[in-house]
ZADO-1210 file (C-alpha; in nm, 4 decimals, padded with zeros to 6 digits):
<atoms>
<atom x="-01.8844" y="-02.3998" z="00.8361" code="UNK" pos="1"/>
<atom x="-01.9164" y="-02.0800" z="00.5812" code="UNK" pos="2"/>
<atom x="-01.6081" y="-01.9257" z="00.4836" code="UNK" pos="3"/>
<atom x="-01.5645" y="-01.5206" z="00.6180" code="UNK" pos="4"/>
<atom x="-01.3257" y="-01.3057" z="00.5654" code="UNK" pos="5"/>
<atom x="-01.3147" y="-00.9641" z="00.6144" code="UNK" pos="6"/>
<atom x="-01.2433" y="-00.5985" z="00.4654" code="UNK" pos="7"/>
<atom x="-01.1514" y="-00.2925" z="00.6230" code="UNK" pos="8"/>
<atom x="-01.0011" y="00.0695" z="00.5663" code="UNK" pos="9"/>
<atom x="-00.9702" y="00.2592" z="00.8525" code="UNK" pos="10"/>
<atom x="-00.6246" y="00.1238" z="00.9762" code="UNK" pos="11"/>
<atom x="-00.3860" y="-00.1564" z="00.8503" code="UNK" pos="12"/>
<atom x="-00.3925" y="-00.4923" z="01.1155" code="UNK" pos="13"/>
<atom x="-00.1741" y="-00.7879" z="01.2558" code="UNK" pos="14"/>
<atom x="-00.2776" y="-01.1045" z="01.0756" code="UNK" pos="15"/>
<atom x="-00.2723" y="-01.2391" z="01.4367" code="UNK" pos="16"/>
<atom x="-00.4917" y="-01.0068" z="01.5677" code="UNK" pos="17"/>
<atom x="-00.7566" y="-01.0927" z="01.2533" code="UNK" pos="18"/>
<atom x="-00.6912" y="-01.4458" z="01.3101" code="UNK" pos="19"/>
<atom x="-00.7885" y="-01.4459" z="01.6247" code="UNK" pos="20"/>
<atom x="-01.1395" y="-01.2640" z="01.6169" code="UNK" pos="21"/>
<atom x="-01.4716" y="-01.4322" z="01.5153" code="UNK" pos="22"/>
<atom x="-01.6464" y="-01.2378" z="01.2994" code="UNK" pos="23"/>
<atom x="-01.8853" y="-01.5437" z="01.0984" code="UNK" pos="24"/>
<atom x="-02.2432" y="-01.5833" z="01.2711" code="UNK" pos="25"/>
<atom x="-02.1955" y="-01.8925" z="01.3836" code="UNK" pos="26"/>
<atom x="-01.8276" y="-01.8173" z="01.5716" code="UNK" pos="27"/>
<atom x="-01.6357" y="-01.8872" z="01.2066" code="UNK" pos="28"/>
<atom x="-01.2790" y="-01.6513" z="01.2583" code="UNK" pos="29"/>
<atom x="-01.1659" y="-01.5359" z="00.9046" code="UNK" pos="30"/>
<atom x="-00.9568" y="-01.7184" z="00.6955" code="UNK" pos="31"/>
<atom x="-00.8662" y="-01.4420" z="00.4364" code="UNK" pos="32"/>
<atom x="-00.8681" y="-01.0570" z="00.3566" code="UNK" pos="33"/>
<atom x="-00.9670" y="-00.8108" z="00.0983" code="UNK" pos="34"/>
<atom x="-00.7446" y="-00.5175" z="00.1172" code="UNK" pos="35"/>
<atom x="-00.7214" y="-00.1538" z="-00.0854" code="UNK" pos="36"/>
<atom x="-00.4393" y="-00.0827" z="-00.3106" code="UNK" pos="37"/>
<atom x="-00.2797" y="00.1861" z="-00.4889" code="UNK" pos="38"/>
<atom x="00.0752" y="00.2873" z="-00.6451" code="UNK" pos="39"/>
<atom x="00.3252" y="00.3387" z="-00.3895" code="UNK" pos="40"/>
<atom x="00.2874" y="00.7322" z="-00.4038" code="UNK" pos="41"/>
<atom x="-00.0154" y="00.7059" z="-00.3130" code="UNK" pos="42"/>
<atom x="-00.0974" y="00.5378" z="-00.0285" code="UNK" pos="43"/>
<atom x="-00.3399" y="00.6231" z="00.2229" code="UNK" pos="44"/>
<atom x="-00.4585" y="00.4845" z="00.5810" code="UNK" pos="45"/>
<atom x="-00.7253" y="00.2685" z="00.3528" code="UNK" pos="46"/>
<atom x="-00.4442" y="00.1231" z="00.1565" code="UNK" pos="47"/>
<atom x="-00.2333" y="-00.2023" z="00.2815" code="UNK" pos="48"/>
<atom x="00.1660" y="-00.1311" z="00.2403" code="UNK" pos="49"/>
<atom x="00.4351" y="-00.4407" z="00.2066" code="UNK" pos="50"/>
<atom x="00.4576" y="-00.4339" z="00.5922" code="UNK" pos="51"/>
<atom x="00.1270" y="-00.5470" z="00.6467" code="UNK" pos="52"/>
<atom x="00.1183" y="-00.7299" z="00.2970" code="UNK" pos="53"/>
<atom x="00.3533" y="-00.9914" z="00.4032" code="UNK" pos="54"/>
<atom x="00.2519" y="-01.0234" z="00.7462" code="UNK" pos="55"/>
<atom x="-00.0934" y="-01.1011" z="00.6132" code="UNK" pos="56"/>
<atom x="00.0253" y="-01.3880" z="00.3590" code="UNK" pos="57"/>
<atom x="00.2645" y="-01.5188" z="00.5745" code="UNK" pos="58"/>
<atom x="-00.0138" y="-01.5867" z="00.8265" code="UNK" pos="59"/>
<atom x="-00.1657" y="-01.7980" z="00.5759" code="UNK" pos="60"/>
<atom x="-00.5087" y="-01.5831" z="00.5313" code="UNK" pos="61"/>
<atom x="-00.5998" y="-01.6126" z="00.2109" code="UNK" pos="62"/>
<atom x="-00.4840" y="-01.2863" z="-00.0238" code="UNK" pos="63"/>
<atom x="-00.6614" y="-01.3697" z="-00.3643" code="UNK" pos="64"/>
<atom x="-00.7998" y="-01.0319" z="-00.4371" code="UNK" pos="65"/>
<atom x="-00.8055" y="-00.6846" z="-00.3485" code="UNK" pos="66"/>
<atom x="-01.0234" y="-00.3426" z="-00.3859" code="UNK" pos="67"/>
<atom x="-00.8943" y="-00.0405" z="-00.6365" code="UNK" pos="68"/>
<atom x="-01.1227" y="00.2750" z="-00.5192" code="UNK" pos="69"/>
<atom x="-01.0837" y="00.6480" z="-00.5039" code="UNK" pos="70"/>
<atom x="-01.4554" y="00.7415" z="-00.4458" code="UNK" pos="71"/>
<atom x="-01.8093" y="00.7312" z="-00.5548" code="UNK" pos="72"/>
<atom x="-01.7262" y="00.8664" z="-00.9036" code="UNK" pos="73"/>
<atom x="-01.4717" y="00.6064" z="-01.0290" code="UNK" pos="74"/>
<atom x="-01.6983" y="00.4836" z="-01.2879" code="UNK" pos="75"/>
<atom x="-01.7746" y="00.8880" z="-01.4431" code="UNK" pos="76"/>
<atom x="-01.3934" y="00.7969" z="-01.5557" code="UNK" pos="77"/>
<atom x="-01.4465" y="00.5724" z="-01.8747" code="UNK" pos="78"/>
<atom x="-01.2392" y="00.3656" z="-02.0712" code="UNK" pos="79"/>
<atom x="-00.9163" y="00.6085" z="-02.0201" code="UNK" pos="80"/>
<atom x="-01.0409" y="00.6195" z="-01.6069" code="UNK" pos="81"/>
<atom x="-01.0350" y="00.2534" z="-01.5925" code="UNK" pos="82"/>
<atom x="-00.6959" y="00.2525" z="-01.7272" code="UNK" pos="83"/>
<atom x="-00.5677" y="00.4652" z="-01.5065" code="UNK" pos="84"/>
<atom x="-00.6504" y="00.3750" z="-01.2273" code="UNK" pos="85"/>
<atom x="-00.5423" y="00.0006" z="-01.2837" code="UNK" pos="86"/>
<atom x="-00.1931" y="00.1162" z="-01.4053" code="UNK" pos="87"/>
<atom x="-00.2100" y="00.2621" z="-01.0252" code="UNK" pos="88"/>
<atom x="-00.3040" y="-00.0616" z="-00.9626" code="UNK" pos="89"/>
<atom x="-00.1070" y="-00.2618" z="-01.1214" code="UNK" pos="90"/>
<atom x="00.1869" y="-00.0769" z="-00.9813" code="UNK" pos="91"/>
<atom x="00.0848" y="-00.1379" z="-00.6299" code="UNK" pos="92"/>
<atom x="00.0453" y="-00.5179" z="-00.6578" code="UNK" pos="93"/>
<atom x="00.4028" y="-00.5629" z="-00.8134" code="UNK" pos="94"/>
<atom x="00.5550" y="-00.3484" z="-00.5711" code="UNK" pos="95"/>
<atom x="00.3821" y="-00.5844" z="-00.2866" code="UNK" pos="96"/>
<atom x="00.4151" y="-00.8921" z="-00.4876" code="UNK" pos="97"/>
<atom x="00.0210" y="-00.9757" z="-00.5248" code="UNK" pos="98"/>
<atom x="-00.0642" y="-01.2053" z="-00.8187" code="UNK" pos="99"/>
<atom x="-00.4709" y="-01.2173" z="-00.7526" code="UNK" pos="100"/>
<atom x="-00.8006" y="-00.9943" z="-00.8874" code="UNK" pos="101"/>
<atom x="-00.8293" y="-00.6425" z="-00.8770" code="UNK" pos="102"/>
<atom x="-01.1731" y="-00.5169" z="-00.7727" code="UNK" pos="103"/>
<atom x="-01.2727" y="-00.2291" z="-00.9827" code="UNK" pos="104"/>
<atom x="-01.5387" y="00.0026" z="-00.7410" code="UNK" pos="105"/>
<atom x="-01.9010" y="00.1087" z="-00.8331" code="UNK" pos="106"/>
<atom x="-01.9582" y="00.1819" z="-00.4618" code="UNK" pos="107"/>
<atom x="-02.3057" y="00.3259" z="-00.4692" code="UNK" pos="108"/>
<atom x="-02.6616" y="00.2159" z="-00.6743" code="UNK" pos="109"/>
<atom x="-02.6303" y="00.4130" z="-01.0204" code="UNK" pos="110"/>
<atom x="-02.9248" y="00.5813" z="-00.9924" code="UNK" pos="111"/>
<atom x="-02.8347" y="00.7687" z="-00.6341" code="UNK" pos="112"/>
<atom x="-02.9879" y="01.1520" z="-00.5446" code="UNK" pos="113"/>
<atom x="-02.7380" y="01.1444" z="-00.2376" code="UNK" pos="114"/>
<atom x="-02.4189" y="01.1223" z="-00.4647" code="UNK" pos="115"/>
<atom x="-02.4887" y="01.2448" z="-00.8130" code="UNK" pos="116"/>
<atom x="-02.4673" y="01.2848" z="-01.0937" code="UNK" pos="117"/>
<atom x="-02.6210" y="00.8939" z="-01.2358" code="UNK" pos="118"/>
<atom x="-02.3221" y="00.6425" z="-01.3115" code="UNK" pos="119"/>
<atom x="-02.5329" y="00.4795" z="-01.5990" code="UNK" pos="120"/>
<atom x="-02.3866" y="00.1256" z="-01.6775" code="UNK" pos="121"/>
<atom x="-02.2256" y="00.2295" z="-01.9898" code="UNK" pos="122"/>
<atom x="-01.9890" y="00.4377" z="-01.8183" code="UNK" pos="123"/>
<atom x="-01.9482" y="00.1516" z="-01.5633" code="UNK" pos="124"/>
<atom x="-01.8938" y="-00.0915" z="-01.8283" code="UNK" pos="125"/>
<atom x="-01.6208" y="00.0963" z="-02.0125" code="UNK" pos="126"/>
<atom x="-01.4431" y="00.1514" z="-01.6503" code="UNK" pos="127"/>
<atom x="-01.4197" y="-00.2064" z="-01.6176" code="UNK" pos="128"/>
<atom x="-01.3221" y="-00.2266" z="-01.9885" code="UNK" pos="129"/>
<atom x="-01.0138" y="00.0206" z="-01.9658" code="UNK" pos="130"/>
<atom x="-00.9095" y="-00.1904" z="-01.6421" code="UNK" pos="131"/>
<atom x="-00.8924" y="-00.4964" z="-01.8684" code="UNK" pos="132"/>
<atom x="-00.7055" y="-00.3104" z="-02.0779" code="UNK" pos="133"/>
<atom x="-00.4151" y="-00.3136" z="-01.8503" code="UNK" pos="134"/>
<atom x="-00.4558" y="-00.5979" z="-01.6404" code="UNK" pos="135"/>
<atom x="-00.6453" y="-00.8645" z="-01.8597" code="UNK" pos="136"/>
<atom x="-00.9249" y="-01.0058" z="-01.7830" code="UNK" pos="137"/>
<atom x="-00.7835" y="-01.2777" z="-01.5706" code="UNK" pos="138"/>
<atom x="-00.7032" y="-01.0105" z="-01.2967" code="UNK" pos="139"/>
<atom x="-01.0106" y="-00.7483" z="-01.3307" code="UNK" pos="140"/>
<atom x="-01.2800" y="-00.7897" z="-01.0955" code="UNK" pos="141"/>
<atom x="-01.6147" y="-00.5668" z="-00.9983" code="UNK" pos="142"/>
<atom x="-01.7219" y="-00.4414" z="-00.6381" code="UNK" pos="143"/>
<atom x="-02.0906" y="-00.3093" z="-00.5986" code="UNK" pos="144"/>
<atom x="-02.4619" y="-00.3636" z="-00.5677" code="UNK" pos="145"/>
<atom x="-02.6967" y="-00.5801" z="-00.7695" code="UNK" pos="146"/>
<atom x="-02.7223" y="-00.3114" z="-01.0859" code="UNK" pos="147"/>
<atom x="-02.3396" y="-00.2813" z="-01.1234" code="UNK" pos="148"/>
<atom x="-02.3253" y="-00.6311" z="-01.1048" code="UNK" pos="149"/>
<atom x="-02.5324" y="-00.7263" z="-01.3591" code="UNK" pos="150"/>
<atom x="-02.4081" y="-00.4501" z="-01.5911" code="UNK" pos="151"/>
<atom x="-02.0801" y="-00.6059" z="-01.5153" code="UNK" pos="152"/>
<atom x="-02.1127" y="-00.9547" z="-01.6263" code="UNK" pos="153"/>
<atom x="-01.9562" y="-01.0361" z="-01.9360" code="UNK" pos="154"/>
<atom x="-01.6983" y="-00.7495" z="-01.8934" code="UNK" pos="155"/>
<atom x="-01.5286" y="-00.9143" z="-01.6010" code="UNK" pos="156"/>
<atom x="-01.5533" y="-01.2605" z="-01.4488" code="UNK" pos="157"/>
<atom x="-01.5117" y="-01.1806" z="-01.0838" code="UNK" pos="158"/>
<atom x="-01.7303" y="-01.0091" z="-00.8151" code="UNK" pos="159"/>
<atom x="-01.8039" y="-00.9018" z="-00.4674" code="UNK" pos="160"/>
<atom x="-02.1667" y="-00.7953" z="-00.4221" code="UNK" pos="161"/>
<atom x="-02.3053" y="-00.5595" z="-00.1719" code="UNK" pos="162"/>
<atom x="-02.6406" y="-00.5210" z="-00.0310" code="UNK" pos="163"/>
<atom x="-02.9493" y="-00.7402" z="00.0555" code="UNK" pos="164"/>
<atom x="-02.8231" y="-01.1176" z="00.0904" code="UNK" pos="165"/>
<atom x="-03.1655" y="-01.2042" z="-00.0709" code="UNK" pos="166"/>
<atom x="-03.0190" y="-01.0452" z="-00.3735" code="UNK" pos="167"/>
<atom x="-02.6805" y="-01.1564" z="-00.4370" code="UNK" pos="168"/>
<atom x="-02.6433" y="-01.3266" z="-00.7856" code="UNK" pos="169"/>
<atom x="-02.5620" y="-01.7165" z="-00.8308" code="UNK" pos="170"/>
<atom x="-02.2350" y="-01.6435" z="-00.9808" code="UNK" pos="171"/>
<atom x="-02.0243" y="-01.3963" z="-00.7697" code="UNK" pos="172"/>
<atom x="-01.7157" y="-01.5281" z="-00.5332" code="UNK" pos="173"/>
<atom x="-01.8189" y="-01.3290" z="-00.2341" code="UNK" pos="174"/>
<atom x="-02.0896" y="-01.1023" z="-00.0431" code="UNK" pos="175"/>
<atom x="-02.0598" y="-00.8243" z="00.1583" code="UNK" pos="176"/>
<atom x="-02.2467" y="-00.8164" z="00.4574" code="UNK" pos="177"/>
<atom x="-02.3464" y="-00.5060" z="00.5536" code="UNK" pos="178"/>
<atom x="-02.5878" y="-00.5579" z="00.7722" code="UNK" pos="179"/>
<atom x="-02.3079" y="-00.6251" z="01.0698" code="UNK" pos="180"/>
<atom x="-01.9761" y="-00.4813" z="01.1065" code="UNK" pos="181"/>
<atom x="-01.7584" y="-00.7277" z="01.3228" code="UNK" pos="182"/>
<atom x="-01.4926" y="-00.5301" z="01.5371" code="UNK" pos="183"/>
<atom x="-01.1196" y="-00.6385" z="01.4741" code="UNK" pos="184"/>
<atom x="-00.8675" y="-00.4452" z="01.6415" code="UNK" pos="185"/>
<atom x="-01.0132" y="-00.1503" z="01.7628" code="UNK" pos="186"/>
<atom x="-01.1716" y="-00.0999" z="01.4373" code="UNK" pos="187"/>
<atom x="-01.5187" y="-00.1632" z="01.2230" code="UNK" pos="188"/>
<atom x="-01.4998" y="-00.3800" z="00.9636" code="UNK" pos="189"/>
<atom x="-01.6790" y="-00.5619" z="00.6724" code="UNK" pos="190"/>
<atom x="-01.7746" y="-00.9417" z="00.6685" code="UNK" pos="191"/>
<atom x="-01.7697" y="-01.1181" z="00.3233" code="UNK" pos="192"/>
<atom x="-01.8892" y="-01.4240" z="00.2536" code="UNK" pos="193"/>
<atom x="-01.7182" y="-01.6553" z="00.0271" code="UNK" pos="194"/>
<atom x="-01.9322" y="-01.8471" z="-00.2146" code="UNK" pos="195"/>
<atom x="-01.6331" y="-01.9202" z="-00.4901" code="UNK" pos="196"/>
<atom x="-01.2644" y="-01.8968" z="-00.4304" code="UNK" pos="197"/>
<atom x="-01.0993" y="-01.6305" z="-00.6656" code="UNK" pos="198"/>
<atom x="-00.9351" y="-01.8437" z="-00.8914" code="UNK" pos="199"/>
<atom x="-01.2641" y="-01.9410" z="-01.0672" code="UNK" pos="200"/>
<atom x="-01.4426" y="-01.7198" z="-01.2342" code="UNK" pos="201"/>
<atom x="-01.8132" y="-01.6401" z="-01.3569" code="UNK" pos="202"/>
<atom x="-02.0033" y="-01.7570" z="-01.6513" code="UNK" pos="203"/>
<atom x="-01.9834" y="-01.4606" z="-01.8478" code="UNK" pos="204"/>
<atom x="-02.3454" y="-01.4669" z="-01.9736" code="UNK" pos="205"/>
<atom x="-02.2870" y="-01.4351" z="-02.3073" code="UNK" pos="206"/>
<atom x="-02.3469" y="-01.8180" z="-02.3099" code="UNK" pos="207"/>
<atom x="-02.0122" y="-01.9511" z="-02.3761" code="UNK" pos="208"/>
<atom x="-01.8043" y="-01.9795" z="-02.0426" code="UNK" pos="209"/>
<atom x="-01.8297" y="-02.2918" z="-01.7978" code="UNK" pos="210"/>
<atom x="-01.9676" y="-02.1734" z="-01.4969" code="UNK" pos="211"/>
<atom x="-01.5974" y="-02.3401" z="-01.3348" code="UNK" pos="212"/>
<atom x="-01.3399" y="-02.1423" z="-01.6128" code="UNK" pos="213"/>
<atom x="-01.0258" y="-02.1128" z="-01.3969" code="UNK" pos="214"/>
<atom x="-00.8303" y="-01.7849" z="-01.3865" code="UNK" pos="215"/>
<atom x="-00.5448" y="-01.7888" z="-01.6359" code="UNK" pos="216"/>
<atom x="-00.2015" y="-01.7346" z="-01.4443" code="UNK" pos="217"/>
<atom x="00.1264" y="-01.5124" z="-01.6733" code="UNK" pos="218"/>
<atom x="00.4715" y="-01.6254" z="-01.6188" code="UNK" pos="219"/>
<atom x="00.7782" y="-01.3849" z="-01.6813" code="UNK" pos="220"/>
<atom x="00.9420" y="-01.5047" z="-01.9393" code="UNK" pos="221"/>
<atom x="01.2374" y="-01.2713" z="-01.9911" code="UNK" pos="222"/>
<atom x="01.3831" y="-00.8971" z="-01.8330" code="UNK" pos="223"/>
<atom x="01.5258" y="-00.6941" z="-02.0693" code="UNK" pos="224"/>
<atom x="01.7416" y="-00.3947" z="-01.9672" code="UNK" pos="225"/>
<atom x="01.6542" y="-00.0989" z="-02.2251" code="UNK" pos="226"/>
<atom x="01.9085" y="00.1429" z="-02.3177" code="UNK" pos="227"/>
<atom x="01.8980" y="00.5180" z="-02.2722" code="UNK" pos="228"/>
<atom x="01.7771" y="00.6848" z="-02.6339" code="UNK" pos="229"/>
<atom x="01.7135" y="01.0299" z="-02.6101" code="UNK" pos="230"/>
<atom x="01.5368" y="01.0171" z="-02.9340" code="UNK" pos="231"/>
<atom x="01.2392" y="00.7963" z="-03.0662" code="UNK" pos="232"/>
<atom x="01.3629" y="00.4931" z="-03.1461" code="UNK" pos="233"/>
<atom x="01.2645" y="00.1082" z="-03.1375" code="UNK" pos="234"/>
<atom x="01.2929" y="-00.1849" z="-02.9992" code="UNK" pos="235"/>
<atom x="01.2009" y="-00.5379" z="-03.1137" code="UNK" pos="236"/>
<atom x="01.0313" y="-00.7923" z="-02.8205" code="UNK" pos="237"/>
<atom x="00.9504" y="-01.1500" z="-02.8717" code="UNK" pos="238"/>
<atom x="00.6350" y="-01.2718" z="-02.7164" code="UNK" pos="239"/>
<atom x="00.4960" y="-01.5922" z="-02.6297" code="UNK" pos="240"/>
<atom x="00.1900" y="-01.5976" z="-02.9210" code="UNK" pos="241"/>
<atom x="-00.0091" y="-01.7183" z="-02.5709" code="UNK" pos="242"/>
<atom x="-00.3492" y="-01.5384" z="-02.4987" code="UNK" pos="243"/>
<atom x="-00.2142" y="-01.3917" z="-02.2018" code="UNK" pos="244"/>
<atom x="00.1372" y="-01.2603" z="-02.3972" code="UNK" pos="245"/>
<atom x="00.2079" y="-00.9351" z="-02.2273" code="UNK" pos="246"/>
<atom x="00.4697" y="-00.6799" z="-02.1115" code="UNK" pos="247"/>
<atom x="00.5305" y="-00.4888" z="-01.8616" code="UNK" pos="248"/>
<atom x="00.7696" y="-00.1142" z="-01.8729" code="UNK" pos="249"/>
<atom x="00.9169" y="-00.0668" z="-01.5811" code="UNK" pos="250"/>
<atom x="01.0905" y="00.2792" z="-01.5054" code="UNK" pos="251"/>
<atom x="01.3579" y="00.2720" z="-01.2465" code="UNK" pos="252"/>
<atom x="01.1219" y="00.4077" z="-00.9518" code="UNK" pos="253"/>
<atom x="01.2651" y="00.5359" z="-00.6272" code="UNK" pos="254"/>
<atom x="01.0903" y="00.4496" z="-00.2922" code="UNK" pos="255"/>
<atom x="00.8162" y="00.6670" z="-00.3323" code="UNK" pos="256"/>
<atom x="00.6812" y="00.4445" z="-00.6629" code="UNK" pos="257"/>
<atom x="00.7617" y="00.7332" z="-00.9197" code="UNK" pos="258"/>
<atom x="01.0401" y="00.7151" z="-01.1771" code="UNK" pos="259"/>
<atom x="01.2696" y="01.0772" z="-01.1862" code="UNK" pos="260"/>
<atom x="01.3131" y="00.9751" z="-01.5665" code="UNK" pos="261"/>
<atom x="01.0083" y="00.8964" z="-01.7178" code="UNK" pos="262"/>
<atom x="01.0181" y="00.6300" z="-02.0286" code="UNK" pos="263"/>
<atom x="00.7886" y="00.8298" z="-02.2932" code="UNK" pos="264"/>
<atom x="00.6383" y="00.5943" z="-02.5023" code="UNK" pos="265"/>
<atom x="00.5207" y="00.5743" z="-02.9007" code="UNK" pos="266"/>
<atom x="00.3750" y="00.3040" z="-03.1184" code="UNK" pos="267"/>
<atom x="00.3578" y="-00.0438" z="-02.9871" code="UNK" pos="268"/>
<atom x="00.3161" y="-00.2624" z="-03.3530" code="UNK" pos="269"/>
<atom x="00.2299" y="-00.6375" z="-03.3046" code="UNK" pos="270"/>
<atom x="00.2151" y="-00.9400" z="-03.5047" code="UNK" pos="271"/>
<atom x="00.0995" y="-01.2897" z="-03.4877" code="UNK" pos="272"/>
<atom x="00.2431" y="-01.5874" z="-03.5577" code="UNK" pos="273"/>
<atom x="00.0258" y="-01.5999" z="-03.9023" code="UNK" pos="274"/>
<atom x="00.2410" y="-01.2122" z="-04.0016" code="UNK" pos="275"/>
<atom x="-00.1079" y="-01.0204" z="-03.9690" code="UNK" pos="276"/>
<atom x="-00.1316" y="-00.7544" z="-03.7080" code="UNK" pos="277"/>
<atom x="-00.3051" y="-00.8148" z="-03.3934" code="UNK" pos="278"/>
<atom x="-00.3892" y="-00.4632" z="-03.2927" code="UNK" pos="279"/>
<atom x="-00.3956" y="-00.3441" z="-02.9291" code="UNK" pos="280"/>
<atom x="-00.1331" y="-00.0324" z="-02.9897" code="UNK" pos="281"/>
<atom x="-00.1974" y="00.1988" z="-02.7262" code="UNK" pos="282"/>
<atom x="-00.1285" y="00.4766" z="-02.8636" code="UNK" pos="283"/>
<atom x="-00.4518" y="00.4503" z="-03.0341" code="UNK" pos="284"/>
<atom x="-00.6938" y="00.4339" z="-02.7394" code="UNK" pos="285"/>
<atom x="-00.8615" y="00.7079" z="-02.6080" code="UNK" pos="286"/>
<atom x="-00.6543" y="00.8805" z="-02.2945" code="UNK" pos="287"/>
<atom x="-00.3326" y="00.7559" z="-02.3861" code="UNK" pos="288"/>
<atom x="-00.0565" y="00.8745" z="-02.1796" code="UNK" pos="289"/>
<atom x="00.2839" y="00.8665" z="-02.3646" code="UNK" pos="290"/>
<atom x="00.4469" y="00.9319" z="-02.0459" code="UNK" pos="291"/>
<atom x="00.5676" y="00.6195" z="-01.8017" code="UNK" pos="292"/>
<atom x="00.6449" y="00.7251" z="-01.4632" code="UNK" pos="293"/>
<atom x="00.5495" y="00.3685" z="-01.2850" code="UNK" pos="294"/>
<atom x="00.5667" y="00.0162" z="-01.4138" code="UNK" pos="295"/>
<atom x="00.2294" y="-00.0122" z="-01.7130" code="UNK" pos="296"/>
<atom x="00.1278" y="-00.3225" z="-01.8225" code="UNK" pos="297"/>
<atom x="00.0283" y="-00.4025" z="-02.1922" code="UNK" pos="298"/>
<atom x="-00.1816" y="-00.6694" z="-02.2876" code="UNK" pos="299"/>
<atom x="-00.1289" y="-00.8582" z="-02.6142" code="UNK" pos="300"/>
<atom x="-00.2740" y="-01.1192" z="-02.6619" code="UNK" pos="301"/>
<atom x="-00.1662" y="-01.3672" z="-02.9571" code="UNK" pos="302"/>
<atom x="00.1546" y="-01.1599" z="-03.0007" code="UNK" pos="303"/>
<atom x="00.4736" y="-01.3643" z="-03.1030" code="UNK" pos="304"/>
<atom x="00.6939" y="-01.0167" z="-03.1725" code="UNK" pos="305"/>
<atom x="00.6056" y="-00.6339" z="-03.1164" code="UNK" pos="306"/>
<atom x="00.8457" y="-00.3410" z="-03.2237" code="UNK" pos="307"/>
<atom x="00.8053" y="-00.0388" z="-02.9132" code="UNK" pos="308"/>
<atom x="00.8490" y="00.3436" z="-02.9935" code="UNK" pos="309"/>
<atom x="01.0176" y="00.4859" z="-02.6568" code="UNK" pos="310"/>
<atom x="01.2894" y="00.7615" z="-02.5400" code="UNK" pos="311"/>
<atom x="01.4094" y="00.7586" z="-02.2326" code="UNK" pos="312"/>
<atom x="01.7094" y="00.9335" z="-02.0490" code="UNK" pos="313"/>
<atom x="01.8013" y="00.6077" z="-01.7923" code="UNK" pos="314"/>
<atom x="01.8440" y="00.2334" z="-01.8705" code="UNK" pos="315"/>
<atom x="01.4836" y="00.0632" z="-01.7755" code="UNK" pos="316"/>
<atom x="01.3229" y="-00.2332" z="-01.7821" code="UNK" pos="317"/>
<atom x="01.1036" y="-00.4436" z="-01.9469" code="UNK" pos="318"/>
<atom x="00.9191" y="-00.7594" z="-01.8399" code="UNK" pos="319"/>
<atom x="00.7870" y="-00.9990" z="-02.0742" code="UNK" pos="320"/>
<atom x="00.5111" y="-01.2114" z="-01.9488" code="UNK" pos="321"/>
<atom x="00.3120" y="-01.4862" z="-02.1216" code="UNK" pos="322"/>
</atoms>
């Protein structure tokens, strides 16, 4: 039988109850969800919270990826858009615990007279690039109809398409059916096909990736406690060299996901393991925001050692992940 799961926004649901509807064509109940998320702060009826998080997982439906969206105009963002928005998301998933994909939105055809103006697939394209900025490629995913997938291969490696079944592409994970809304709970909700499990990703079409590349999983490998400096100063972090080397700030955030002392942030300088700079500071990219109010994630990649610019009026945290 086909795999289904299912999607939904209009109010969070008992895994028992989803469990326990069929929603496939031929009877098939689902055996996983794709959920909204957002930071803490700002969470909305659309968005799943830790409550319904764990119930889901526990349950045993499959969690390997979720949706990022504010509205039709995510991609008009950019670059500095797409990072934004996944430092929202990024801040969501660790305060729920997910590990899986983030799909990044293009929830409308580009070239649309009922929502304009045009998303052309440059702008789409650096979204998804500023989103893989923070998370890594290994996490980012894309969400939309054929033309934002296709402008999306070979930025990200993991899709859900929308639209005509007759046009989905041979390499996304899942389809979105929305021809037929299956009720669950009370509420409408969206039927997705699953043609690859999450954890394997797309050729990228640049003619270099197995079609069966698996998604590359960090570890954390230390948690450093950061002391208060009320002036610029710098501290010296030793990475793991790996492609996936990372870290993580993490401001001491009260229950509504925002720190009351931000951690303001300078130069990040990296090396490799051959002396040479590896680039990636953030402070050179375009929308760079110095100020760290929820846990960011930096990529980079082939980093044994970094020296980080920060002031900060509280202790804080940072993760190192490789």
């Amino acid at each position: 039988m086909a795999t289904w799961w299912i999607d939904y926004s209009a109010k969070r649901l008992a895994a028992a109850t989803i469990k326990a509807t069929a929603v496939g064509p031929s009877g098939e109940h689902p055996s996983g969800v794709i959920r909204y998320i957002d930071a803490p702060a700002n969470l909305r009826t659309k968005h799943t919270d830790k409550a319904e998080y764990d119930d889901l997982v526990r349950s045993g439906l499959a969690m390997q990826a979720m949706y990022f969206e504010n509205g039709y105009d995510d991609p008009h963002g950019g670059f500095a858009g797409g990072q934004a928005n996944a430092r929202r998301a990024l801040a969501g998933a660790q305060w729920l615990g997910f590990n899986g994909v983030i799909l990044f939105c293009c929830d409308r055809w580009f070239n649309d007279p009922a929502h304009p103006p045009t998303v052309t697939a440059r702008e789409w394209q650096n979204y998804l690039d500023g989103a893989v900025s923070i998370l890594g490629r290994g996490r980012t995913g894309a969400y939309g109809f054929a033309d934002a997938i296709d402008a999306a291969r070979g930025h990200v490696d993991f899709f859900v398409q929308c639209g005509s079944r007759s046009a989905v592409r041979d390499f996304v994970n899942g389809w979105q059916d929305n021809n037929v809304q299956p009720r669950v709970g009370g509420i409408s909700t969206d039927r997705v096909l699953i043609l690859k499990p999450f954890t394997t990703a797309a050729p990228s079409g640049d003619g270099s990736t197995p079609s069966t590349a698996t998604r590359k999983v960090t570890e954390l490998m230390e948690r450093r406690t950061i002391d208060v400096s009320k002036n610029t100063t710098a501290v010296r972090l030793l990475l793991s060299g790996s492609d996936t080397a990372a870290i993580i700030i993490r401001p001491r955030i009260d229950g509504s996901g925002v720190a009351a002392n931000p951690v303001w942030l300078g130069n990040i300088f990296a090396w490799g393991s051959n002396k040479a700079g590896i680039g990636h500071n953030p402070k050179l990219e375009p929308g760079f925001d110095p100020k760290v109010t929820t846990h960011r994630r930096y990529a980079l990649p082939g980093a044994v050692w970094a020296d980080l610019e920060y002031s900060s009026n509280e202790p804080f945290e940072i993760d190192i992940v490789g």
